[in-house]
Structure formats: C-alpha cells, structure tokens
Backbone as CSV, one residue per row, in Angstrom:
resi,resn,N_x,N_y,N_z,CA_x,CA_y,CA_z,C_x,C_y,C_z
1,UNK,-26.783,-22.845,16.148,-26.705,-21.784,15.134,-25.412,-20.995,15.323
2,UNK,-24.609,-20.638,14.281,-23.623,-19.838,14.164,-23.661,-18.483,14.387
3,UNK,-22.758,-17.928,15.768,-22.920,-17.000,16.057,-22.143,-16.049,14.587
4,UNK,-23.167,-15.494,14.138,-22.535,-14.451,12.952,-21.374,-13.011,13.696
5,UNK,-21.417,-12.689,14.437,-20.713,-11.637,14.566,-19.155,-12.380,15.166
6,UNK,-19.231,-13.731,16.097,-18.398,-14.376,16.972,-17.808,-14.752,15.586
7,UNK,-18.051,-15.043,14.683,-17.471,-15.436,13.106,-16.185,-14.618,12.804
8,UNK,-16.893,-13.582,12.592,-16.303,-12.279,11.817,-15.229,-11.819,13.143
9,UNK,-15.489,-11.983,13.561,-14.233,-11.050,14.993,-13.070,-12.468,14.833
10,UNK,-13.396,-13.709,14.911,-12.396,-14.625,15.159,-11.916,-14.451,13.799
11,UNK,-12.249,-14.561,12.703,-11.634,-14.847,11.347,-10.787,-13.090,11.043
12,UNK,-11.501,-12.265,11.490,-10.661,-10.764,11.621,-9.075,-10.915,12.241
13,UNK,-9.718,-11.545,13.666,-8.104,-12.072,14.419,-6.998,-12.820,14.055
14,UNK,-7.615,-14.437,13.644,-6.865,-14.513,12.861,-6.206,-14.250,11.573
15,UNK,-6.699,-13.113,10.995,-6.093,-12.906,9.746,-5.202,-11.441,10.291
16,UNK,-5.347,-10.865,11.171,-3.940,-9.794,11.919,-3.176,-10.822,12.753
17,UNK,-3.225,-11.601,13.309,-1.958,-12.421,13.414,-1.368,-13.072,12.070
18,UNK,-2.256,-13.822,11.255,-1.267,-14.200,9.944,-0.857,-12.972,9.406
19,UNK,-1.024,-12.045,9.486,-0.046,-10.660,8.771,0.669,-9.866,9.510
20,UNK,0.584,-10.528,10.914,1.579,-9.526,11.727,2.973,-10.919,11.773
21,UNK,2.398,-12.158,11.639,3.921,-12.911,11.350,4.363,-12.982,9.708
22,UNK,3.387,-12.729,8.497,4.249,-12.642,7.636,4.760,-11.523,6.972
23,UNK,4.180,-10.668,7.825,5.495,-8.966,7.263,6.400,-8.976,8.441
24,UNK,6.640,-10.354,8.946,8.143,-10.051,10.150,9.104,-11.158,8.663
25,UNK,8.558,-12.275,7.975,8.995,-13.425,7.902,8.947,-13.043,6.510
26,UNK,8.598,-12.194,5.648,8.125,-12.124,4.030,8.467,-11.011,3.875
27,UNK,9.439,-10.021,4.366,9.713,-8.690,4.691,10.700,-8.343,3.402
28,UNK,11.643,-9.225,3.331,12.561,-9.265,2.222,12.032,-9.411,0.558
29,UNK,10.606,-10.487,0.726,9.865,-10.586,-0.767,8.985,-9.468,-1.258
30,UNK,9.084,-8.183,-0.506,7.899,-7.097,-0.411,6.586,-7.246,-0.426
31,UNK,6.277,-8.041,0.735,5.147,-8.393,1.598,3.873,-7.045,1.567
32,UNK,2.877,-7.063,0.831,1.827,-6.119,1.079,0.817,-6.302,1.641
33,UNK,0.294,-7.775,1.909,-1.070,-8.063,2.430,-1.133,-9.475,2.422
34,UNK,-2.518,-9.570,3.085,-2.706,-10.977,3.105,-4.638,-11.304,3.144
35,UNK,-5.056,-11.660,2.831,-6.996,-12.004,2.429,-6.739,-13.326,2.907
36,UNK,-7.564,-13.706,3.919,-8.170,-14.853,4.171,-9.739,-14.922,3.964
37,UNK,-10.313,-16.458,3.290,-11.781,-16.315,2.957,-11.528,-18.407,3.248
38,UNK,-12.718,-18.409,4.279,-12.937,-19.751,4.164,-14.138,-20.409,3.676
39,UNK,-13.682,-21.280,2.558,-14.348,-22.116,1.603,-14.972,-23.683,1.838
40,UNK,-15.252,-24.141,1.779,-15.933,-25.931,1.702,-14.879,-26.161,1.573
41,UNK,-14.086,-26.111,0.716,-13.069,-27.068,0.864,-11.485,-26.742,1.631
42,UNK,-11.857,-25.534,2.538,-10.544,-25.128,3.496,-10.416,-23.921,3.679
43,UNK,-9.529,-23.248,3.889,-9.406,-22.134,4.167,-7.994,-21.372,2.881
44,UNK,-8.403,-20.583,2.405,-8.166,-19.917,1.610,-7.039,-18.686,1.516
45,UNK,-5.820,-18.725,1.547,-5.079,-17.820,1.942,-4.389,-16.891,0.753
46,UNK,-4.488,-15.753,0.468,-4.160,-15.213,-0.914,-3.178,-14.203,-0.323
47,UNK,-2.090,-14.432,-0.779,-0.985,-13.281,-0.463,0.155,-12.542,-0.950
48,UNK,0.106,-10.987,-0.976,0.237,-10.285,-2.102,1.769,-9.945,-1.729
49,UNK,2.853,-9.960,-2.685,4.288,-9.581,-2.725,4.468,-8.821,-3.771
50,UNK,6.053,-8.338,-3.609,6.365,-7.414,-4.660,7.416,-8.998,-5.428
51,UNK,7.894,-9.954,-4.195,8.575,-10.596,-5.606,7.861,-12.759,-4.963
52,UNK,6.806,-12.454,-5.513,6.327,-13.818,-5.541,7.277,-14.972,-5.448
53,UNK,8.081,-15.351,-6.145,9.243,-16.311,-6.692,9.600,-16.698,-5.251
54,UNK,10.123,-15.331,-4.502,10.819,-16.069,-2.876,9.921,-16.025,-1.973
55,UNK,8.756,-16.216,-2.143,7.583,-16.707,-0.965,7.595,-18.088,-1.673
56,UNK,7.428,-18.611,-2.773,7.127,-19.862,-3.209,7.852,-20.845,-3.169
57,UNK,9.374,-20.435,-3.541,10.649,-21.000,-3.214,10.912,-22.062,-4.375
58,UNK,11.530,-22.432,-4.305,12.585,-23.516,-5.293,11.568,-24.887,-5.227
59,UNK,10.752,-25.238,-6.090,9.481,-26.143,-6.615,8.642,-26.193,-5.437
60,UNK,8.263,-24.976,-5.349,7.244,-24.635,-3.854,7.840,-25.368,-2.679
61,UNK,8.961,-25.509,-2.290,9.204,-26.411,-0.494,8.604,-24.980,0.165
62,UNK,8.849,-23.619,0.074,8.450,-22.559,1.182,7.161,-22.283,1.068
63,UNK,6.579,-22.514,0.216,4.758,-22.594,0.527,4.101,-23.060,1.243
64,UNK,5.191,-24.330,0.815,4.556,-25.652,1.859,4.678,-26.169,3.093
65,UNK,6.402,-25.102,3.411,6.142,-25.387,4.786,5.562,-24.356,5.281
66,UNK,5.419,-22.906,4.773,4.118,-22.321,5.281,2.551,-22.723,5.510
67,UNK,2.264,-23.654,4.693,1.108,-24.149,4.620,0.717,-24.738,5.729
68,UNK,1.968,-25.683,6.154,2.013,-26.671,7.170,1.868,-25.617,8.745
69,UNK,2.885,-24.484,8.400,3.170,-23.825,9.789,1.566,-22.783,10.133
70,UNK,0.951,-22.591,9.106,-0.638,-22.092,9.047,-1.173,-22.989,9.377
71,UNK,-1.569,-24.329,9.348,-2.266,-25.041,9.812,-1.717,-25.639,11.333
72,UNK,-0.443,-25.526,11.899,0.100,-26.067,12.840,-0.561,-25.029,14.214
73,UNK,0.046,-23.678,13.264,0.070,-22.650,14.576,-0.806,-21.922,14.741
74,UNK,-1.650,-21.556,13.460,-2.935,-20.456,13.232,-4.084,-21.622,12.835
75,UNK,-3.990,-22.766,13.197,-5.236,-23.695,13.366,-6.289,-23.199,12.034
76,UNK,-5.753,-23.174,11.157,-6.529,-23.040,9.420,-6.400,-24.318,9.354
77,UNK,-7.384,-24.833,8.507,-7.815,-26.114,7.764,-7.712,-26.274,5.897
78,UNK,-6.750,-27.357,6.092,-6.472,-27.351,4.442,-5.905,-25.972,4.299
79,UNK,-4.976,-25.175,4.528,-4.920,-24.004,4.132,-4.470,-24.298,2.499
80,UNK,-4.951,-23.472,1.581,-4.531,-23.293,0.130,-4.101,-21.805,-0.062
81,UNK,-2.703,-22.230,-0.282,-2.267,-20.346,-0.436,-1.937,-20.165,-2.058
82,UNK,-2.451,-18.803,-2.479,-2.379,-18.437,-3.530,-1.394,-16.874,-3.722
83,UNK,-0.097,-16.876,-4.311,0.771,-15.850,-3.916,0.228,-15.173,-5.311
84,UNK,0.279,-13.573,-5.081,-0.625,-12.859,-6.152,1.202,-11.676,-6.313
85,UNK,1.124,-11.459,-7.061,2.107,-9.922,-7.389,0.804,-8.820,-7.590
86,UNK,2.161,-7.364,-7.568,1.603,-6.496,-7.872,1.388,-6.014,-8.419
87,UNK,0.177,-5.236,-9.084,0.188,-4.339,-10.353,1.621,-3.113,-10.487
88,UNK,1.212,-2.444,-9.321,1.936,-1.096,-9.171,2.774,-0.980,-7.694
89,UNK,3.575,-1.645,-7.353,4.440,-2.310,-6.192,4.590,-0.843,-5.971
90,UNK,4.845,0.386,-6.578,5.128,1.250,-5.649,4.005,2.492,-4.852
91,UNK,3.333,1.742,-5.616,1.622,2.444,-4.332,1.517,1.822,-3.299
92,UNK,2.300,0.542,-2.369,2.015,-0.050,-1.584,3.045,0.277,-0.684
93,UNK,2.886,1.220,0.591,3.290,1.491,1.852,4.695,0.636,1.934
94,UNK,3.966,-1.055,2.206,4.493,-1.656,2.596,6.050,-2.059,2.241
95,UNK,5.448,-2.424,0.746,6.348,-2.481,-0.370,7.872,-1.561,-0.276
96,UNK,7.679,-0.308,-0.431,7.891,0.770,-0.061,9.073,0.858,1.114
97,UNK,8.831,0.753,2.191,9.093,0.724,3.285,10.102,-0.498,3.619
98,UNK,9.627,-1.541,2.916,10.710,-2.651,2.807,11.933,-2.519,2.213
99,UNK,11.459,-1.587,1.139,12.574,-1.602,0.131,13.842,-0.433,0.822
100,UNK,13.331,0.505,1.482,14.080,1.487,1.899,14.836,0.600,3.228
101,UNK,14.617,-0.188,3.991,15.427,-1.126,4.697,15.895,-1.716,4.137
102,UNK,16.155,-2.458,3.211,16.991,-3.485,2.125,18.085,-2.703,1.670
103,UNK,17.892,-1.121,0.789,18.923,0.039,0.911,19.419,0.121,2.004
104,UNK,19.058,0.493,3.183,19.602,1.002,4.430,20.842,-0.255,5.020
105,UNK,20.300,-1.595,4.638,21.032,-2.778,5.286,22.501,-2.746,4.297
106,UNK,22.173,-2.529,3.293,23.033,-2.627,1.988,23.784,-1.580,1.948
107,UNK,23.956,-0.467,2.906,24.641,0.612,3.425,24.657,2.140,2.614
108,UNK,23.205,2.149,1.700,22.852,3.570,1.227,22.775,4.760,2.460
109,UNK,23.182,5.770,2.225,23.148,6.732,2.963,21.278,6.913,3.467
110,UNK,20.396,7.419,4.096,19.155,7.328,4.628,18.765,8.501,3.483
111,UNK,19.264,9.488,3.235,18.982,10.713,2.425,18.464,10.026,1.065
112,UNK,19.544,9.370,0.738,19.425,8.996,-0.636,18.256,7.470,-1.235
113,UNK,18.402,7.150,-0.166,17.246,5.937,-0.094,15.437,6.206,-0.005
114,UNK,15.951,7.322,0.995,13.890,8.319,1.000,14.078,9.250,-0.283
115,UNK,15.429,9.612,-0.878,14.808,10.742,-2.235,14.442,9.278,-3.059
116,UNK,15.143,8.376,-3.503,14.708,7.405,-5.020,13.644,6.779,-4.701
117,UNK,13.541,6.878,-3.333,11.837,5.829,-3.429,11.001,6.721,-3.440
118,UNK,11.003,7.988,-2.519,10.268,9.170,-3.129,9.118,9.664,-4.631
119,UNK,10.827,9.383,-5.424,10.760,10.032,-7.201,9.758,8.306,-7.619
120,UNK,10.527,7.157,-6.900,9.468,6.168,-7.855,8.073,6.216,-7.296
121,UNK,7.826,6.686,-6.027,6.497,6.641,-5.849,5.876,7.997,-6.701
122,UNK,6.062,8.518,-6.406,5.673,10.309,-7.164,5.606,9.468,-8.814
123,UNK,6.634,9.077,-9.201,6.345,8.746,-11.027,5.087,7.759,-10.950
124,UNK,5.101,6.697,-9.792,4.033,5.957,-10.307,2.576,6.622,-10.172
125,UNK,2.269,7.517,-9.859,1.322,8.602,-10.336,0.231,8.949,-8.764
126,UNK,1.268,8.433,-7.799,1.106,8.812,-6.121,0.391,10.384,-6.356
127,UNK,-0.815,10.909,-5.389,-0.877,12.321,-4.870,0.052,12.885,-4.298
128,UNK,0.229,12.232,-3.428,1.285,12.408,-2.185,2.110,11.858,-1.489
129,UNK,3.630,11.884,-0.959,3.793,11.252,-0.220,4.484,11.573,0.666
130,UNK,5.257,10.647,1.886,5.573,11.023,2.941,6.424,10.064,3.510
131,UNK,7.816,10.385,3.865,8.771,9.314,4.142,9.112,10.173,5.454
132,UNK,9.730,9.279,6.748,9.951,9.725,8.040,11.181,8.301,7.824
133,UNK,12.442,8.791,8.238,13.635,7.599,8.729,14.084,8.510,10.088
134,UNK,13.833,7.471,11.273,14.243,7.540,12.163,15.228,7.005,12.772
135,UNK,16.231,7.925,14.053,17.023,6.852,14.779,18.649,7.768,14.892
136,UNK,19.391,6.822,15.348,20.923,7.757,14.818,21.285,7.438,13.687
137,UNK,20.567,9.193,13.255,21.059,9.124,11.391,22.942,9.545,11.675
138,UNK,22.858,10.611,12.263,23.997,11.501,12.050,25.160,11.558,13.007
139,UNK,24.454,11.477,14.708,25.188,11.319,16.098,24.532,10.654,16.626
140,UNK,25.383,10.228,17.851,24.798,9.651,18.745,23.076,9.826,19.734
141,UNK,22.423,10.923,18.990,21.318,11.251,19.732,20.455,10.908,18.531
142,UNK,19.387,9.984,18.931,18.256,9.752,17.996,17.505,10.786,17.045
143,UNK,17.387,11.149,16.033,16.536,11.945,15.406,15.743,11.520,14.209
144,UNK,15.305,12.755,13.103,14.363,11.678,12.331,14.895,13.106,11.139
145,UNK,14.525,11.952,9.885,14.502,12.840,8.448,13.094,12.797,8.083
146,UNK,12.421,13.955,7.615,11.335,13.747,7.109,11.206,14.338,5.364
147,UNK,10.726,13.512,4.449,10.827,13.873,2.842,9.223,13.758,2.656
148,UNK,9.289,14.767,1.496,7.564,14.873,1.331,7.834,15.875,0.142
149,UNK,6.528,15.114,-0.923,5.802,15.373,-1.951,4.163,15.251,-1.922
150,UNK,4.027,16.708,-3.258,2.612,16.330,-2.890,1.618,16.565,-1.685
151,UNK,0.369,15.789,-2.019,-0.457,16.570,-0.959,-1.015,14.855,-0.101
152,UNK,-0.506,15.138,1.104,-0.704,13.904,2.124,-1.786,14.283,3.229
153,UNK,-2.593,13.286,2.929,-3.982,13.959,4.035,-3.594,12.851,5.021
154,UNK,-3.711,13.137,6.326,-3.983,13.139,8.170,-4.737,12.860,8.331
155,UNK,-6.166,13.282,8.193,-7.602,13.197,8.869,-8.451,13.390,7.467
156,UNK,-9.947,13.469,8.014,-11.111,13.063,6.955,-11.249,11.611,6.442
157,UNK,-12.650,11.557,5.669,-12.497,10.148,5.426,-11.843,9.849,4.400
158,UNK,-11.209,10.804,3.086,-10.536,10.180,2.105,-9.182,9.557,2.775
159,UNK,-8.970,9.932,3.500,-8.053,9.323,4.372,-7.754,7.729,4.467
160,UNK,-8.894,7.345,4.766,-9.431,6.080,5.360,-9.060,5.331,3.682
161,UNK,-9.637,6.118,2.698,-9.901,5.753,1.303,-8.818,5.196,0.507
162,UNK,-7.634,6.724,0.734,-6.922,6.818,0.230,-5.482,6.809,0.417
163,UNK,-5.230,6.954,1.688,-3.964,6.805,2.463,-3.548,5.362,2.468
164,UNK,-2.576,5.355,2.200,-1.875,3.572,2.669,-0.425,3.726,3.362
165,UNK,-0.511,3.283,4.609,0.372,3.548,5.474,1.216,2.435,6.005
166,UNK,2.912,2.317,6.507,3.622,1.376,6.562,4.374,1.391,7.635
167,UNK,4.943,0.786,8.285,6.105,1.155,9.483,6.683,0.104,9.004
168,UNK,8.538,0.746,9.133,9.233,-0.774,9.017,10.262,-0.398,10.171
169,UNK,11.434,-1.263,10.325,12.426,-1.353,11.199,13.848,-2.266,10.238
170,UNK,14.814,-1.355,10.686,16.087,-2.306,10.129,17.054,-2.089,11.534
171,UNK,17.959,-2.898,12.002,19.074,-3.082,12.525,20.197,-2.713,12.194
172,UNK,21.074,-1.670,12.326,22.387,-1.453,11.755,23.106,-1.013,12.704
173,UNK,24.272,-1.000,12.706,25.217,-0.932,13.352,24.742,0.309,14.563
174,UNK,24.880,1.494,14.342,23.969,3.075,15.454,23.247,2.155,15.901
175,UNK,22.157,1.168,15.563,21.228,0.924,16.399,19.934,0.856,15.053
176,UNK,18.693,0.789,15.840,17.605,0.254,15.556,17.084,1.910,14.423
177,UNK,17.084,1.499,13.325,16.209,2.654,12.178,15.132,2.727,12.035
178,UNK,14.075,3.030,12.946,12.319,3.097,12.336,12.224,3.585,10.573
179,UNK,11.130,3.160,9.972,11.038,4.023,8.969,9.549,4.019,8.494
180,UNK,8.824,4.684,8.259,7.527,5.592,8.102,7.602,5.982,6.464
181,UNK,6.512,5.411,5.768,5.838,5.577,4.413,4.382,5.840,4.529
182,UNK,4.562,7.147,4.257,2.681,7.175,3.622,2.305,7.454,2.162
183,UNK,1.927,6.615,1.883,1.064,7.203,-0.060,-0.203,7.425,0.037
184,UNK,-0.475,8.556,-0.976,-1.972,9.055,-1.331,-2.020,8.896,-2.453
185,UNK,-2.758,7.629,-2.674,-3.154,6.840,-3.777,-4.074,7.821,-4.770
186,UNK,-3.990,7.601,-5.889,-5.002,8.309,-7.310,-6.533,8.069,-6.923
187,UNK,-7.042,9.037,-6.903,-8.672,8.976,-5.734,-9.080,10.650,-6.071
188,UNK,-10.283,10.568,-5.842,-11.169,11.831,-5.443,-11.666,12.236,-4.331
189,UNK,-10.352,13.167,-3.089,-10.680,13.298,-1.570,-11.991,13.761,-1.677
190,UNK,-12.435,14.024,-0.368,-13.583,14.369,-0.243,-13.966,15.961,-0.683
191,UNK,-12.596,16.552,-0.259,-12.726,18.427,-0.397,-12.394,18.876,-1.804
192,UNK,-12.617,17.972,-2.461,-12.558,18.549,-4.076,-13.903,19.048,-4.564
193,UNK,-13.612,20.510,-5.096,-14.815,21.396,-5.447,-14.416,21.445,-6.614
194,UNK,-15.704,20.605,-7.687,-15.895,21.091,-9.204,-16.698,22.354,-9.355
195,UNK,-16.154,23.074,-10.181,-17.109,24.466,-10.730,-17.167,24.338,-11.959
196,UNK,-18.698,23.877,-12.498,-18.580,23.701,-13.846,-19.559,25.552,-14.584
197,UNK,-18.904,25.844,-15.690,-19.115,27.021,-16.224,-20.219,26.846,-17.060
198,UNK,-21.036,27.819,-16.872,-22.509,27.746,-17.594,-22.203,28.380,-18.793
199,UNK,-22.670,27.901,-19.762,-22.560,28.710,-20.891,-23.983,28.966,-21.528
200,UNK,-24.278,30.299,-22.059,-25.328,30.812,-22.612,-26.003,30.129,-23.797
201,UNK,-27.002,30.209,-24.319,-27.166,29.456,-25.451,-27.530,30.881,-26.393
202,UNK,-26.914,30.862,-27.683,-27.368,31.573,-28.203,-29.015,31.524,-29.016
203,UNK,-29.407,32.583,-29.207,-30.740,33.131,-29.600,-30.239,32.777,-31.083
204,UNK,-31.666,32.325,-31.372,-31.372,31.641,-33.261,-31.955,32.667,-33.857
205,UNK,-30.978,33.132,-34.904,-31.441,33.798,-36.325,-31.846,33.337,-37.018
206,UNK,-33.358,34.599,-37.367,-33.786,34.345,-38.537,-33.374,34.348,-39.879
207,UNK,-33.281,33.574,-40.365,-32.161,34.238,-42.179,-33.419,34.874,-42.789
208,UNK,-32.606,35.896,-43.677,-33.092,36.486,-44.594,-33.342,36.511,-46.136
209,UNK,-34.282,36.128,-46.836,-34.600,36.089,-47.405,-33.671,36.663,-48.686
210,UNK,-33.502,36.047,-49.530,-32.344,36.635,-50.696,-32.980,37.901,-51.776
211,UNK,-31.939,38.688,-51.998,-32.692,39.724,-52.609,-32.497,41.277,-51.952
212,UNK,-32.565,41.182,-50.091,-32.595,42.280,-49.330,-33.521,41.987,-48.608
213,UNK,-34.053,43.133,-47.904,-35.168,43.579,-46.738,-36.244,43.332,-47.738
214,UNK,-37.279,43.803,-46.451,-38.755,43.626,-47.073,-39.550,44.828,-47.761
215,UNK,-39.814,44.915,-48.525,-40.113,46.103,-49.211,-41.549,46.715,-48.656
C-alpha cells in the first residue's frame, strides 16, 4: 500500500528542486512557477513565463531537451511539459524581479529601474508594493534602496493569501546586486472592517380622502 503522506513530501521535493533549477535557467523568459501533477500516462509539468516563445525555442528543440534533462536528472517519467503565459505578468514577484535585473545588466541606473517597475505594478491594480536593490549602488560599501507604494502586509494570514514574494541576483561590474519584490495582490486582508448604515424605514401614510378632513 502507498504510503500517502511519503507521496506528497517526495512529489513536494521534487517539484522545489524543479523550480529552484528553472528560475536559475528560465530567469531571462520571466519564469513564475512551475505545477507538477502525475498522471497514467506520466508526469505532468506545467510552467508559467512572462515570454513562453524562449522556453519552447525554435520548433520546440528547448522543451525537449528540457524534457529529456527532467527525466535524466529529476527521475520524472514521460515528462509532458505544458508552457502557460501570463494573464497579468506584473502581479508576479518573480516576473518582476527578473525584469529589474535584465534593466540593471543593460546598464539602467537602480533608481530608475525600481521607479518603472514600481508605476507598472501599481497600474496593474497591485495594493501594494515593495522593491529593496541591494549591494554597491553608489560606493564601495554595500547598501540598499528601498521604493514602496501602497499598503504591504509582513505578518497575518492575508499575508500568506496575498503577498507574492521574489529574490533575484544580477552580476555587474561593483559586484553582486540582490534585489527584493513584494506585491499585494487585489484581495480582501483580513483587517478590513465593513460598516454598513442602517437606514430607517419610513411609517406609511394614510391618504386622505378628497374633498378635506372629516366632518
């Protein structure tokens, strides 16, 4: 009999190793996630980008040798990968966070790279958000910029709900740039108090009879 819980912990594992090697390797296609579900006929790999086209590659060869390197190294069977895009690429941390290293490599100033991704997350109808670029922005001594809109929750469970959180890293010349995205996705936190207003009902009149009063 199949241990049910020994299931769920191994298929958990392997699916944080397949996403801790393809946001090192898919970093450039704006890599957001990855769902594994295994089926009768294999194992099932669905994985979400901001630009599909360069995970799939030129008449799928990069699918396929992903396919091959999932079944070689992460011991999946039949893997079948299905590359999904995004609705709203800029609610996704990840997304996000990639893109501000792609600026940073491409030699945007750090200021100007956390305000425009900022304004596109805020337009795409974000609560909140929260950009941290770390490292030698300015001198030789490590420090950090921090940009923020909006209202970004820390703790509670809308947190859990509603927060989507990212770390990236770029290489440039100073040295190594951490960079930190948080979005607070369109949701109802937990500490939202409705006060709805009672209204009276009015007392119904009698009409009066045409002519005047009662004699």
């Amino acid at each position: 009999m199949v241990d049910i819980k020994k299931y769920f912990l191994e298929m958990n594992v392997t699916r944080l190793k397949i996403d801790e090697y393809l946001a090192k390797t898919l970093s450039k296609a704006g890599y957001a996630g990855v769902d594994l579900f295994r089926t009768p006929l294999g194992d099932r790999v669905i994985i979400y980008a901001d630009r599909p086209a360069m995970v799939i590659g030129r008449r799928g060869q990069q699918i396929k040798k992903l396919a091959d390197l999932l079944s070689k190294y992460f011991k999946l069977e039949n893997p079948q990968i299905t590359v999904t895009g995004l609705e709203v690429p800029e609610l996704s941390a990840r997304v996000m966070a990639s893109r501000i290293a792609l600026a940073l490599e491409k030699g945007y100033h750090f200021r100007r790279a956390a305000f425009v991704a900022l304004r596109r997350i805020m337009a795409a109808g974000a609560v909140g958000c929260e950009i941290v670029i770390s490292g030698k922005l300015t001198s030789e001594r490590a420090r950090y910029e921090k940009v923020k809109a909006g209202k970004v929750y820390k703790t509670g469970g809308h947190s859990d709900r509603l927060v989507d959180r990212a770390i990236s890293s770029v290489l440039l010349k100073p040295g190594i740039y951490g960079i930190e995205v948080i979005i607070v996705k369109p949701g109802t936190p937990d500490d939202l108090v409705v006060v709805k207003a009672q209204t009276q009902e009015a007392s119904p009149q009698v009409p009066q009879e045409a002519g005047g009063g009662v004699k």
